[in-house]
N, C-alpha and C positions, 0 to 999 in steps of 0.2 A: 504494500500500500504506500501511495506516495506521498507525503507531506502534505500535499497541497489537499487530497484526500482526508487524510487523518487529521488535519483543521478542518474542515467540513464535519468529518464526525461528530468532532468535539464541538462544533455552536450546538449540532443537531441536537447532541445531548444534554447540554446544557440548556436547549430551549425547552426540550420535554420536560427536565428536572423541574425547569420553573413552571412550565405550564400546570405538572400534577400539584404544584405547589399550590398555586393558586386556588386549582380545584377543589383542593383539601381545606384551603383557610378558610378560618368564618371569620366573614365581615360583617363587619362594625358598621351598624348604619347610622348614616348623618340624620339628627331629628333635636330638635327643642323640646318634644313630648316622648313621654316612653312610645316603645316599639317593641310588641310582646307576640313574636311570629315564630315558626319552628325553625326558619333560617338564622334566626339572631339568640338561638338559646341553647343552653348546655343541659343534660341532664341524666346523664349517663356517668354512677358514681358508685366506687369501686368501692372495695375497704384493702385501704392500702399498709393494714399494721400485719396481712399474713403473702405465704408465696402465692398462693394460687388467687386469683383475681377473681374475689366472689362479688358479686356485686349488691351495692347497698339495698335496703329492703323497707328503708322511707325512699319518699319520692324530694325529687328536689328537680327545682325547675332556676335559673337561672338567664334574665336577658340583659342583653350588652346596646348601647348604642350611645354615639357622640354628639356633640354640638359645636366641635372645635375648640374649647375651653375643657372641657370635664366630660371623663369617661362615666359614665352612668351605665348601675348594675344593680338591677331588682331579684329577689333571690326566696324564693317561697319556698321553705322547708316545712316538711310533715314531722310535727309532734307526736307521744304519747301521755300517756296519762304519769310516765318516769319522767318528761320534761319538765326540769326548774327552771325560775328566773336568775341565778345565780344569782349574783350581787353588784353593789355599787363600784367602783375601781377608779382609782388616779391612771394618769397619762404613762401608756407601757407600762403598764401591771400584765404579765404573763400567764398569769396562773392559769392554769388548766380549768376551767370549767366549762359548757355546752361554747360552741364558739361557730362559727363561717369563715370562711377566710380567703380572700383572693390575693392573686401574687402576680405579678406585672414582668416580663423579661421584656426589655425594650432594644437588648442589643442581643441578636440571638449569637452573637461572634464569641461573648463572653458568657461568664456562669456566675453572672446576681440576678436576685429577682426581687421586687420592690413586695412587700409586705403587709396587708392592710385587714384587720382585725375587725371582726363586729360581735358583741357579746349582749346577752336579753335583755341588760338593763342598761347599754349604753358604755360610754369609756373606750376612749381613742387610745389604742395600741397600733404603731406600724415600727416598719423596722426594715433593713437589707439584708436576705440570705444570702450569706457568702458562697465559695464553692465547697468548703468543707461543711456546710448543710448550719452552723450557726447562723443566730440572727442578733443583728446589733439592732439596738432598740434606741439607742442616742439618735439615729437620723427621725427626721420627723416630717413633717407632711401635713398639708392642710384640710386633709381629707372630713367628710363627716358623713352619718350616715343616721337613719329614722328605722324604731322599729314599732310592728303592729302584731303582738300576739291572741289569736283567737281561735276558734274553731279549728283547732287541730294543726294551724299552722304557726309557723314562725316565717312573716313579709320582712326582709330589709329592706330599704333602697339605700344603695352607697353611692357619694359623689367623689369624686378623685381627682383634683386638677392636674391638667399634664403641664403646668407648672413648675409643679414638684419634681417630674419625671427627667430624669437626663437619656437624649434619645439624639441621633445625628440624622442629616439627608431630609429631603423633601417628600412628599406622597407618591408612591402610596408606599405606608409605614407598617414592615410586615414584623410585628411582634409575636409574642406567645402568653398564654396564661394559666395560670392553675388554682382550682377551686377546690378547698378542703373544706370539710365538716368534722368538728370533734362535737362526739356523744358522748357526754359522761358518763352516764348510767352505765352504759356498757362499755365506754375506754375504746373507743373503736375510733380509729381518725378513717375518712370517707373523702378519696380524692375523686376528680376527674380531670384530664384521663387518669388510667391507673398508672401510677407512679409509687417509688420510694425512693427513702430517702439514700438508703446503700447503693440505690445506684450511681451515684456520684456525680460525674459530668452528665451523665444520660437523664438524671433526674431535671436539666433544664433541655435537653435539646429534644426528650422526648412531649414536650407541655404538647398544648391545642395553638396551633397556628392561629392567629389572626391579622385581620388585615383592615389598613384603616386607608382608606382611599381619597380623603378630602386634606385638604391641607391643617394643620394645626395653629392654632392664632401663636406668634411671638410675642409671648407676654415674657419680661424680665421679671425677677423675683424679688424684690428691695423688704429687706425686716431690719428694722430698727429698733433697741431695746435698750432703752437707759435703763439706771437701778439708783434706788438712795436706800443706804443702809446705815440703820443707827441704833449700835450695841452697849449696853451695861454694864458694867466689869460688877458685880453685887458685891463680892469680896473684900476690893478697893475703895468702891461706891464713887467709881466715876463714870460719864460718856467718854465713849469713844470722840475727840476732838470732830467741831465741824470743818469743812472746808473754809478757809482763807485764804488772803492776799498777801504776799511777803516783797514790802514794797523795796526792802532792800535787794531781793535778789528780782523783783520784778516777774514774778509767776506764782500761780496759785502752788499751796503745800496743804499738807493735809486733806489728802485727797483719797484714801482710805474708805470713804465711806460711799464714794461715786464714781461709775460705772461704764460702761456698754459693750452691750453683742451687736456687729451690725454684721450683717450678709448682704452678698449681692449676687443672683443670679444672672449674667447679661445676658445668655441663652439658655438651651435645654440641654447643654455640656458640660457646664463650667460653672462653678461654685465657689466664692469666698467668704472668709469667711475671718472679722478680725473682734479681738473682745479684747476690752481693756480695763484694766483692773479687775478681771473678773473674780466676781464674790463666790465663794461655796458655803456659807451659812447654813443655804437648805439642804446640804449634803447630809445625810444620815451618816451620825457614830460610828466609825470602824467597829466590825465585830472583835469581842476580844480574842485572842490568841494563843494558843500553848507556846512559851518560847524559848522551854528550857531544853537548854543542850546543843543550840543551833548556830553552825559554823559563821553562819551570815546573820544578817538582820531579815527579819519575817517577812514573809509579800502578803500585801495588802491590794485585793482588784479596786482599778480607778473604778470611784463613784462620782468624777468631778466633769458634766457633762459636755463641757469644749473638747474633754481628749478625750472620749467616749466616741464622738462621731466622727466618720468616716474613720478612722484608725487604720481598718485595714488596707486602706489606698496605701501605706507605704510599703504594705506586706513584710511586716519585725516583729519578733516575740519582745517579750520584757526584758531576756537576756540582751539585748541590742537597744531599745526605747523602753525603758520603763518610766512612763511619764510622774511617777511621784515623783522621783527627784527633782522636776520643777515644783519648788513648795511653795511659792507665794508668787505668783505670775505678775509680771510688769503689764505687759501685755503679750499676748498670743494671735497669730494672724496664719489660718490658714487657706490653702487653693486647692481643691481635688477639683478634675477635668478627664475628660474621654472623646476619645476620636475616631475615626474606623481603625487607625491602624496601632493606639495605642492609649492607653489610661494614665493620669499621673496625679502626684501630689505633693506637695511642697508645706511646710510649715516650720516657723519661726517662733522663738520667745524667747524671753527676757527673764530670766529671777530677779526677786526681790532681797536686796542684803538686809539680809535683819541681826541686830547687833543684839548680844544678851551679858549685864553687868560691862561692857563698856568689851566685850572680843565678839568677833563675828562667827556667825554658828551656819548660816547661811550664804553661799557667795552668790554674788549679785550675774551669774553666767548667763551665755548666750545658746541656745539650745536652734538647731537646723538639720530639716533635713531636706531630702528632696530624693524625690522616689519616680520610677517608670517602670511601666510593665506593657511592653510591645502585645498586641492580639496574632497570635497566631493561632491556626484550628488544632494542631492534636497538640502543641508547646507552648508552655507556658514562661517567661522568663522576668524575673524583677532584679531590679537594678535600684536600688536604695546608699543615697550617703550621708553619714550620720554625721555632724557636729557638735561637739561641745568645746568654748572657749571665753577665757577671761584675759586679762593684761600678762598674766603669769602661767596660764593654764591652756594647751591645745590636745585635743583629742580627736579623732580623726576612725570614722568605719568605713570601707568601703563593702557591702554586702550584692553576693552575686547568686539566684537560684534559680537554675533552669529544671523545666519537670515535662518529663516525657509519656504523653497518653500514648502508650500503645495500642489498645483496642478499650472498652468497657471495664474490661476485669485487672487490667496491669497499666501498671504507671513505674518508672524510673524519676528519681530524682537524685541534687544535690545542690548544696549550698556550700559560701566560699565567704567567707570575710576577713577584712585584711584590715589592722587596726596599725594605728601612729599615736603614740603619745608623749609629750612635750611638757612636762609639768613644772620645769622650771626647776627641779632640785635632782633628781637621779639621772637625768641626761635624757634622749631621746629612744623610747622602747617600740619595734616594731613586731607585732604579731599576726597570728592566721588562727581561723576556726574553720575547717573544711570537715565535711561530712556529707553524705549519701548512699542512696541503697535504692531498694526495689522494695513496692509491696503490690500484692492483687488479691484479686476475690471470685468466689464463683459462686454457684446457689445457694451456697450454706457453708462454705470456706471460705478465709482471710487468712494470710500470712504475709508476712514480711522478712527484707533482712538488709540491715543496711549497719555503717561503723564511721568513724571518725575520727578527729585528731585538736588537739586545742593546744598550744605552743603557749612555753614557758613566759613569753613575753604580752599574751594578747591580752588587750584591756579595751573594753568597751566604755568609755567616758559616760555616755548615756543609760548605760543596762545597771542591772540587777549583778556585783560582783559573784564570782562563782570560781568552782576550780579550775586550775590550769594545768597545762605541762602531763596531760596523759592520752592515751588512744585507746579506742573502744572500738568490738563488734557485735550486733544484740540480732535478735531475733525475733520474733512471735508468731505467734499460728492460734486459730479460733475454729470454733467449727458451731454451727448454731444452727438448731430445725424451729423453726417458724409453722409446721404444721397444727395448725389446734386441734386439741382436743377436748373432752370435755372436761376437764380440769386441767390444764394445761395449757396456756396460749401461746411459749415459746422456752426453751431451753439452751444453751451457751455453755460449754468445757473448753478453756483457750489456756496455754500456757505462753510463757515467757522465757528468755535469758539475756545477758548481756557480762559483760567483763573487762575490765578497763587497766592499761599497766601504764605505769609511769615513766614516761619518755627520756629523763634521765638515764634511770639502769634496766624500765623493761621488768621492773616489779609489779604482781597483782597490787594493786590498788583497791579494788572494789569491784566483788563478782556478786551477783544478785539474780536468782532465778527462781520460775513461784508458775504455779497451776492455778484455777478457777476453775467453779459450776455456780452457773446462776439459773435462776427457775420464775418465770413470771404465770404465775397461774391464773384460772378463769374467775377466780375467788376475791381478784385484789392483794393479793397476797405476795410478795414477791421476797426471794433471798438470793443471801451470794454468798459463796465458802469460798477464801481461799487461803492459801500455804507462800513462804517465800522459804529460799533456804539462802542466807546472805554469809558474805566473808568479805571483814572490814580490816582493812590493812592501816594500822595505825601507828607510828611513830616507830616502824620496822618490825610491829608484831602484829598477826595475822587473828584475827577475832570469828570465831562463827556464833551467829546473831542471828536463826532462828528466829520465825512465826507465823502466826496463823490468825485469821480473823475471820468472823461471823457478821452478815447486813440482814435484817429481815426490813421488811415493810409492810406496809396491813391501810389503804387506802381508801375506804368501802363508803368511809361518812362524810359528810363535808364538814361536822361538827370536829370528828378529829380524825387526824389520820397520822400515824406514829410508826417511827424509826426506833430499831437498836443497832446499836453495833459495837460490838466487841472484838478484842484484840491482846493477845500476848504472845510474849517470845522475850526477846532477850537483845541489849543495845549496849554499844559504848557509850560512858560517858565521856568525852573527848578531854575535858579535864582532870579528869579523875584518871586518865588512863587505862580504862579497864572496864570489864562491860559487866551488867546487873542485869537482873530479871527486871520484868514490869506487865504493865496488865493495865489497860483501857477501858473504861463501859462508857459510854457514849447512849443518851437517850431523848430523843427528839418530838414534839409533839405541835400538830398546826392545824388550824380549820377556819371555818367560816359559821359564827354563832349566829347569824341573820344576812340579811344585807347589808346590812350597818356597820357589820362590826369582823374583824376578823383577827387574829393574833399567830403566835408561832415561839415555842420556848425548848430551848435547848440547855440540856447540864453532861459536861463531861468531867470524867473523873479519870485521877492520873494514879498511877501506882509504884514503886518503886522500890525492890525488896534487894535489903544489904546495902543500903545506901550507907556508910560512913557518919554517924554522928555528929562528926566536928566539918562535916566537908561544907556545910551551909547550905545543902540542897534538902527540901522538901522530898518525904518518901511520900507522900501524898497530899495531892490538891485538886483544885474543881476549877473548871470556866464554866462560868454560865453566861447563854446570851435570851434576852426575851424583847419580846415587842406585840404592839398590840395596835392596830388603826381604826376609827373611828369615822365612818363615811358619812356623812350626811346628805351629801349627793358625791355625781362624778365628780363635781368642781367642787367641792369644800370636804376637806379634809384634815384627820389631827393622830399625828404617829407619834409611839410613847416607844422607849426604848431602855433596855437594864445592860446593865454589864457589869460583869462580878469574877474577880478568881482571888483566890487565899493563898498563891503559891509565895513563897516566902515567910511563913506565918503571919504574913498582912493582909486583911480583908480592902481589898480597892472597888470599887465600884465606882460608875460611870450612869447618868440617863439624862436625855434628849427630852425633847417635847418639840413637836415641830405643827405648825398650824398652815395650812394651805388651803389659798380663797383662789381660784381661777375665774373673775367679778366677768370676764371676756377672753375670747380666745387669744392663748397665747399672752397675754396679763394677768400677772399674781400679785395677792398680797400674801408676804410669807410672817411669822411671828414664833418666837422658841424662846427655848430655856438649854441652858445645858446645864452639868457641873461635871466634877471628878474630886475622887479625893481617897484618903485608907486613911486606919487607925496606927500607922507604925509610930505617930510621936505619943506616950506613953496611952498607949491601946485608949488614946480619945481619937475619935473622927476626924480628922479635920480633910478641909476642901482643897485641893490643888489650883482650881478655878470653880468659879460660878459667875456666866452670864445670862443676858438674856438679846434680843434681839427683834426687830422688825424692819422688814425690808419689804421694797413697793417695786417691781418694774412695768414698765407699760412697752408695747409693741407698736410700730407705728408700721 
């Protein structure tokens, strides 16, 4: 065949490919009024929590149609006499109760899809599913939606601006979508099409084609949000200073208490996004922490919602960006954007030097990065570089991961970073973290296996520090039947290994390998057993550190529904030199006492046997954490918060109180309490802090 032939082929087949394409899409029809016909509706819904595709056994009818502003999607689902109203909920509350759900792919090139929640009593939940099947819930969306429950049904209508939506090219705009149904009663999520979520990349390329034929209006997206925030020290019994003029240096000071988020959409690609002085007041109380014995300082997940969203445009764990370490933002300015041929994301900030007794405890540094991730169809490739720098201080990541889809079931990867550091006192150190491997999956198999290397010298400026200077190759395999039965809905036996020597001389360092069975029955009921058998190389003596642990669950009420989980075996204490018994119970309890009201309490207990008398460590202590919120509606809300551990024979406790009025969309008034404090000065109480607070911001 000759060339000039075999391009003839190839339009040909290309034209049919698009032509069936066509054929297969549902379109979107242009209307100001609904449009409820069998061309524009979905209703064909599987239950996508087993293998075989049985299909749902309520009816559900769903229709689609546009006006060039907002997709509009009316959704009649069939009740029974086990349908609830769930309950009231704040903005991205997750929780699992009855729910609908539609999900938006607007670039079929990539693998997100826009996220958009509707629950029986109301309460705005959206968020971006990534490719690894999480959803970040900090992106938000002006979406809203109306429900009507009666005769046997539950009516949505959802509006969705494409606004919100980042999408490239002119009409006609060939998207995808997917509609889920979670049933509590029965725990069954109900897709259409059928879909899961193990299928990975196929879980977006297989959605429902759609197609939108008229052009979309070019609406820019401008939110503006100033803040005034003004705290009580009770303690002290002073305010927080107002804003002033400081006519000698000729600029306002004391600016502490004032604010703004601004964003700007210019199209439906590109998003900025800059906040200044932002406040975290309304951030809820770090949970407390177990933190004895820990080589590092403990991680804490960002609750501070500027680094919460888009995050994963730069594609970095914590060990590379761990955004705590900016602790008091000057200000932060980010840019996430997408193109046909690639996605990217850039972000900047400032810390705040905070001075304590007259030495600095915080450096006033400059935090950057800037991230790319080329589109390609089976390769995935990011290119991320990290900065952090002060007058005295340069740090420097370059981070490189390409990942190779070979077909549905196997993917190849690896990652590369190359780190520079300049601190002004030990000279200039340059390091590498490379690592990669292979994993895949098939109808009820997963395995992996991949290894690694981290050099004596690598320092990540911006991460979470961690160990250096060893190489590693690990493993894993799972095997999991999905078949139901009647007591039974799914079963899981997967083991592990991995083993790391130290690049120096090529000494074990740390071998760790462990089994699992987990068992989710038709009861609500679910457990997990498993075993680890470890050996910890410590200061040139090799330790075997043994264990085993037990999870059950028991999910059945909305009033409670309770965790255990236990664990023992055997650990070094790294200061002590030498390893001890110990022993965990862990006991978790959470529900919903109406609509009103919901709470959620946890106590764990530590154990420690042979601990040394004089060593100053606790042979036994407790964290407890509890919390309870009080809904009055979606928009008004009030969260109470405990926090307690006795390790050290000191009782410290912690609680929050936090007040939230949403008076208009996207406008709060916020209002709290905190304190902290233990009885270690002679076993009286006293406070560490007690404030209070209220803050106002408006959206324009």
């Amino acid at each position: 065949m000759s060339y000039l032939q075999r391009s003839k082929m190839s339009t040909i087949i290309i034209m049919l490919v698009t032509i069936c394409f066509r054929l297969n899409a549902f379109t979107i029809p242009f209307s100001d009024h609904p449009v409820m016909t069998d061309d524009n509706m979905c209703c064909d819904f599987y239950n996508g929590d087993t293998a075989d595709s049985l299909k749902c056994e309520y009816e559900n009818k769903a229709w689609f149609w546009h006006n060039g502003e907002k997709l509009f999607m009316l959704w009649e689902a069939e009740t029974d006499s086990n349908f609830t109203d769930s309950s009231f909920r704040k903005r991205d509350d997750f929780s699992s109760e009855n729910f609908v759900r539609l999900q938006i792919i607007t670039d079929v090139n990539k693998f997100y899809a826009y996220v958009f929640y509707a629950y029986p009593l109301g309460g705005r939940t959206d968020g971006i599913r990534n490719e690894i099947m999480d959803i970040d819930g900090g992106w938000n969306s002006g979406y809203t939606y109306q429900n009507r429950i009666a005769d046997g049904k539950w009516i949505c209508s959802m509006e969705v601006p494409f606004k919100d939506l980042r999408f490239q090219g002119e009409a006609p705009h060939n998207w995808k979508i997917i509609l889920s149904r979670y049933e509590k009663y029965r725990n069954i999520f109900y897709t259409a099409p059928y879909l899961r979520i193990t299928w990975g990349r196929d879980y977006f390329r297989k959605a429902t084609d759609i197609v939108i034929n008229e052009k979309i209006a070019d609406n820019s997206n401008i939110l503006f949000r100033p803040y005034y925030l003004k705290k009580y020290d009770i303690k002290n019994q002073e305010f927080s200073p107002d804003p002033s003029y400081d006519s000698d240096d000729n600029k306002l000071k004391d600016l502490d208490n004032m604010g703004f988020d601004f964003s700007y959409n210019p199209n439906n690609a590109v998003k900025a996004k800059l906040s200044v002085n932002p406040d975290f007041s309304d951030a809820p109380m770090d949970l407390a922490q177990n933190t004895f014995n820990l080589r590092y300082a403990p991680y804490y997940s960002e609750n501070r919602y500027f680094f919460n969203e888009d995050l994963d445009a730069f594609g970095v764990g914590s060990n590379l960006f761990y955004s705590r370490n900016i602790m008091q933002p000057v200000y932060a300015f980010k840019v996430t954007g997408s193109t046909p041929g690639f996605s990217y994301g850039v972000l900047s900030s400032k810390d705040k030097e905070i001075k304590t007794d007259g030495e600095i405890t915080n450096r006033d540094d400059y935090f950057n990065i800037v991230a790319v991730r080329p589109t390609l169809d089976i390769m995935s490739m990011q290119f991320t570089f990290l900065n952090r720098e002060n007058d005295d201080y340069h740090a420097d990541v370059f981070y490189f991961a390409p990942k190779l889809s070979l077909n549905q079931y196997n993917t190849a990867w690896c990652e590369m970073s190359l780190s520079y550091l300049d601190d002004g006192l030990n000279g200039i150190k340059k390091g590498y973290n490379g690592s990669g491997g292979y994993y895949g999956n098939s109808r009820q198999c997963s395995w992996s296996l991949s290894g690694g290397i981290v050099s004596e010298d690598f320092e990540a400026g911006m991460g979470r520090p961690g160990d250096v200077g060893f190489y590693y190759p690990s493993y894993s395999f799972s095997w999991k039947d999905e078949t139901p039965t009647e007591s039974v809905k799914n079963y899981c036996v997967s083991t592990w290994g991995s083993v790391s020597y130290y690049t120096s001389n090529d000494e074990m360092r740390y071998l760790n390998t462990g089994a699992n069975f987990s068992m989710d029955t038709q009861y609500k009921f679910s457990y997990n057993f498993g075993g680890n058998f470890n050996q910890d190389n410590f200061t040139g003596k090799k330790f075997n550190v043994p264990n085993c642990s037990l999870w059950a669950s028991y999910y059945k009420w909305n009033l409670l529904s309770m965790d255990i989980y236990g664990e023992l075996g055997e650990i070094v204490v790294y200061e002590l030199g030498d390893k001890f018994h110990y022993n965990i119970l862990s006991v978790s309890a959470a529900g919903r006492i109406n609509k009103y009201m919901s709470y959620s309490v946890s106590g764990i207990r530590f154990n420690y046997r042979g601990l040394p008398g004089e060593s100053g460590y606790d042979r036994e202590y407790w964290v407890d954490n509890a919390g309870a919120t009080i809904y009055f509606s979606n928009d008004i809300s009030l969260t109470n918060g405990l926090r307690y551990n006795n390790y050290g024979g000191v009782d410290c406790t912690g609680f929050f109180s936090n007040f939230r009025w949403e008076f208009r969309p996207d406008c709060n008034l916020y209002a709290g309490y905190s304190t902290a404090g233990d009885n270690s000065v002679s076993d009286k109480y006293v406070s560490t802090y007690e404030q209070s607070y209220i803050k106002i911001n408006y959206s324009f």
